[in-house]
C-alpha positions, 0 to 999 in steps of 0.5 A, a space after each residue: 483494537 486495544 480491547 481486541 488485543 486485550 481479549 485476545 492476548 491478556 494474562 489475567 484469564 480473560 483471554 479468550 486464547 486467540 481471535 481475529 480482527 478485520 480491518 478496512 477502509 478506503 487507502 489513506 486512512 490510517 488502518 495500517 499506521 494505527 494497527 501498528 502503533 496499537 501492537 507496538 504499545 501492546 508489545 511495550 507493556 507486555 516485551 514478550 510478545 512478538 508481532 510478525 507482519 505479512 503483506 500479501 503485496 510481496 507474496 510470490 504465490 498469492 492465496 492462502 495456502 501462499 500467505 501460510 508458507 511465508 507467515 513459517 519462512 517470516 517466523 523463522 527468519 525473526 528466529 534467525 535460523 536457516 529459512 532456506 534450509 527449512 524450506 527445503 525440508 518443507 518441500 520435501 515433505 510436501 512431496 511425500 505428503 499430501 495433507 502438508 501439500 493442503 492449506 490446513 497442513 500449510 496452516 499447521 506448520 505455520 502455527 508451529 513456527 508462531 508458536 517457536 517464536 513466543 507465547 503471545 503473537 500479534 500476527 498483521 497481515 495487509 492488503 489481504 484483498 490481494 489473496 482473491 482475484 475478481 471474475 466478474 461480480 464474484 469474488 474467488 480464492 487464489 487457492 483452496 482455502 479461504 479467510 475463515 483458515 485464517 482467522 481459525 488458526 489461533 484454534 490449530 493443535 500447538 497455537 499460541 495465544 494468537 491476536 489476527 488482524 487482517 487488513 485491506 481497503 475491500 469493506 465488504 470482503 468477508 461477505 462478498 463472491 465464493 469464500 465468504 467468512 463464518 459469521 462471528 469468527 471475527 470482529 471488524 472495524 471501519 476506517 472512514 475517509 479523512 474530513 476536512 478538519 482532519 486533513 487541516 489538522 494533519 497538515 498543521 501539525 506535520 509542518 509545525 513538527 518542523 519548526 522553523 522550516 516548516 513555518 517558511 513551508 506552509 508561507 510558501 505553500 500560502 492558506 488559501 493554497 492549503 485550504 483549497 488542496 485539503 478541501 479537494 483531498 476530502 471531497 474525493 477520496 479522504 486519503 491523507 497521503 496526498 497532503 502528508 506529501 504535499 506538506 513533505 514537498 513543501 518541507 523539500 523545497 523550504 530546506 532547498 531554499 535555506 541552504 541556497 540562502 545560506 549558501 549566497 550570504 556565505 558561499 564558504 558555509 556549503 556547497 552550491 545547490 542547483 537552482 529551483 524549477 518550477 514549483 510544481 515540479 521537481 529537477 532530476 537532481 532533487 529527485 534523486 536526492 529526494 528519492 534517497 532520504 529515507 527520511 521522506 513519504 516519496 510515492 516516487 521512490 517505489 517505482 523500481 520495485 513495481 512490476 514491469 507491468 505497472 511500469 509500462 502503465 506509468 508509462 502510458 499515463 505520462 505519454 499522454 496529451 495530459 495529466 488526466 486520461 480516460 479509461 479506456 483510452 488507458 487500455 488501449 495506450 497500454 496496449 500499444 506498449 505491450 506490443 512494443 515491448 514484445 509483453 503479453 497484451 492480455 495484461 491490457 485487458 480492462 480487468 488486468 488494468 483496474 487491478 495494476 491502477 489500483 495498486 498503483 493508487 495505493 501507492 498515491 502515484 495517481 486517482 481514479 476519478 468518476 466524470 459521471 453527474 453523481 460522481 463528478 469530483 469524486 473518487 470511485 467507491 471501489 476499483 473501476 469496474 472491469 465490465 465496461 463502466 471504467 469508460 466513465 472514469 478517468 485516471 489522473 497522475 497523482 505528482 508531476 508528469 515530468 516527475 514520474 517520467 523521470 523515475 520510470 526512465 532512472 528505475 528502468 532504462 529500458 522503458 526509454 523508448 516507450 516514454 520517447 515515443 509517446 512524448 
C-alpha cells in the first residue's frame, strides 16, 4: 500500500502521476482500518495532501455515475463552500448538456473538484461492490460506466496526482459479470481471514490497552472461554470484529462492576448502578448507555440508521424460535412481515434477502453459516446464493436476541408490533 501511495503521489519524479489500488477480502480483515492508517501516515509526512473518502453504502443513487456526483458534493464540502449551490448550477447544466448528464462528464466535474482541493489527493472509496447489482451469476453496472472510469481518473484533463483505492469484500470483482476492468489499469492487494494467533493476539492486546480493567475483563471472560471463542471466530470467518466486541463487552461489564463495587463500599462515591443480568446479555439501561459511548465498537448502535428493510429482517430473525434460522424459513418470515406492514413483498425475495443479510453482517449483527458436510461450521465463501442453494445455510444473529429486540423496538416504534407478534 505505502509503495503504491509512493508511485503515485511522491515529489521526487518517480510518480507515475496517479493510479488505482483494488483492496479486497472477507468483513473484518482489517482493509479499510489499514488503508486509512496508511493514508493518515502519507498524509502526516506530506500535510499537503488531502484524503477524500466515499462509501457507496451512503450513496442515495448507487452506481458510478452516482459515486462521481458525490466524490465533487464530498470535495466541495472539505472546501467548505455552498454544496447546495453548487448542485444546483450542476443540475442545471445537466439539463442543458448531455455529455454533463454522461458518467465521463460526471467524472470530469469530479476531477475539477479534486483538483480545487489540493495537488495531491488520496481518493478511498469502500464497499465499492455496492456500485453493481447480481442477476444471476452475472455481475452488471447500476449505470453506464464501470470500474475502469474510476481507476482512470488520475488520467482526466485537470486531474491531479491521484492515489484511488477502491475497497470491497468481493475478490474477484474486477474480473467478474459484464464490467470487467482493463487488465493493468490497477493493482490489487488480498486481505485473507484472521488466524488464531491473530484473533489471540488481537484479544490480549485490546484488554491489556486497558489496564487494570482489562485484567478483571479477561478473568472474567475465563482462557479456556477466550480460546474457544477465538478458535470458533477463525474457523468460520476470520472476522476479528466479533472478538474485538466480545473483548468490548467484557471491558462494559468489568467497568459496570467496579463502580457498583465502588458504589457498595462507599455509597457517597456515586451513584447507584442498576444490577447485572444475565451474562450473555445486556439490560435495556446499559444498552442505551453502551449505545451512547462513542468510545465503543457497538453493531447495535447502527440499527436506527439501516433501512426499514434490514430492520424489518432483524425483526424476523428475533421473532423466531431460536438464535439460528434457515434460509428460506427467513424469507418467508420476512415475508409475513412485509405484508403486515403493508411493504413491498418483492424485498423478500431471496436475491433482496441475501443482499440485506449481507449487509447486515458486515455490520456483525449476524453470520451466515453453511450446514452442508463440506461447509458445516463455517462461514459461506460469498453472499448466499440467490437461486435456491441459500436453502443450505442458516442465518444466526450475531449478539443477544433480547439485544437486537430491544434497539430495533428503541430505533423505531413502529416495528413493535411485528416483535410482539412474532414473540
Amino acid at each position: 500500500m505505502d509503495c503504491h501511495l509512493e508511485a503515485c503521489l511522491a515529489r521526487d519524479g518517480n510518480a507515475r502521476g496517479g493510479g488505482g489500488l483494488y483492496v479486497s477480502g472477507g468483513p473484518g480483515t482489517g482493509k479499510t482500518c489499514s488503508v486509512r492508517l496508511a493514508a493518515q501516515e502519507w498524509c502526516r509526512r506530506d500535510p499537503e495532501t488531502v484524503i477524500v473518502e466515499i462509501n457507496c453504502m451512503e450513496l442515495s443513487q448507487r452506481s458510478v455515475a452516482g459515486l462521481m456526483q458525490h466524490i465533487a458534493r464530498n470535495a466541495l464540502r472539505q472546501q467548505g463552500e455552498d454544496v447546495a449551490a453548487h448542485h444546483d448550477g450542476v443540475r442545471g447544466a445537466s439539463a442543458t448538456s448531455p455529455a454533463s448528464r454522461s458518467c465521463q462528464g460526471l467524472a470530469a466535474q469530479a476531477v475539477v473538484r479534486l483538483a480545487q482541493l489540493s495537488g495531491r489527493v488520496i481518493l478511498i472509496v469502500d464497499e465499492v461492490d455496492q456500485l453493481f447489482r447480481q442477476q444471476g451469476n452475472r455481475t452488471s453496472a447500476g449505470s453506464n460506466g464501470s470500474l475502469d472510469l474510476l481507476f482512470s481518473l488520475h488520467r482526466l484533463t485537470g486531474a491531479p496526482a491521484l492515489s484511488v483505492i477502491a475497497i470491497a469484500n468481493a475478490v474477484d470483482l474486477l474480473d467478474r459479470g459484464t464490467t470487467p476492468v482493463t487488465h493493468g489499469l490497477c493493482r490489487t492487494l488480498l486481505f485473507k481471514p484472521y488466524s488464531v494467533d491473530q484473533l489471540r493476539s488481537i484479544a490480549k492486546a485490546r484488554l491489556a490497552a486497558a489496564g487494570e480493567n482489562g485484567t478483571a475483563a479477561e478473568q472474567a471472560l475465563g482462557r479456556v472461554a477466550l480460546e474457544l471463542r477465538v478458535r470458533q471466530v477463525a474457523k468460520r470467518s476470520g472476522d476479528c470484529r466479533p472478538v474485538v466486541y466480545m473483548c468490548e463487552q467484557a471491558l462494559f461489564q468489568a467497568s459496570l462492576d467496579q463502580e457498583e463495587a465502588s458504589t457498595r463500599a462507599d455509597p457517597n462515591l456515586a451513584t447507584p448502578r442498576p444490577s447485572t443480568d444475565q451474562a450473555s446479555e445486556l439490560s435495556p439501561e446499559k444498552l442505551k448507555r453502551r449505545r451512547s459511548d462513542p468510545s465503543t465498537n457497538d453493531p447495535l448502535s447502527a440499527i436506527k440508521q439501516l433501512p426499514l428493510e434490514q430492520q424489518v429482517l432483524l425483526c424476523a430473525l428475533v421473532s423466531a424460535d431460536g438464535e439460528a434460522v434457515q434460509f428460506l424459513t427467513l424469507c418467508s418470515r420476512f415475508k409475513e412481515m412485509c405484508k403486515k406492514l403493508h411493504q413491498d413483498t418483492s424485498l423478500a425475495s431471496k436475491q433482496a434477502v441475501n443482499g440485506a443479510l449481507s449487509a447486515l453482517e458486515q455490520r456483525v449483527l449476524l453470520g451466515i453459516h453453511g450446514v452442508g458436510k463440506r461447509s458445516a461450521g463455517r462461514s459461506r465463501p460469498a453472499s448466499c446464493p440467490p437461486n435456491g442453494s441459500g436453502s443450505k445455510h442458516v442465518v444466526e444473529l450475531a449478539v443477544s436476541r433480547a439485544a437486537v429486540r430491544q434497539a430495533v423496538a428503541t430505533a423505531n416504534p413502529m416495528l413493535e408490533k411485528c416483535l410482539i407478534g412474532g414473540a
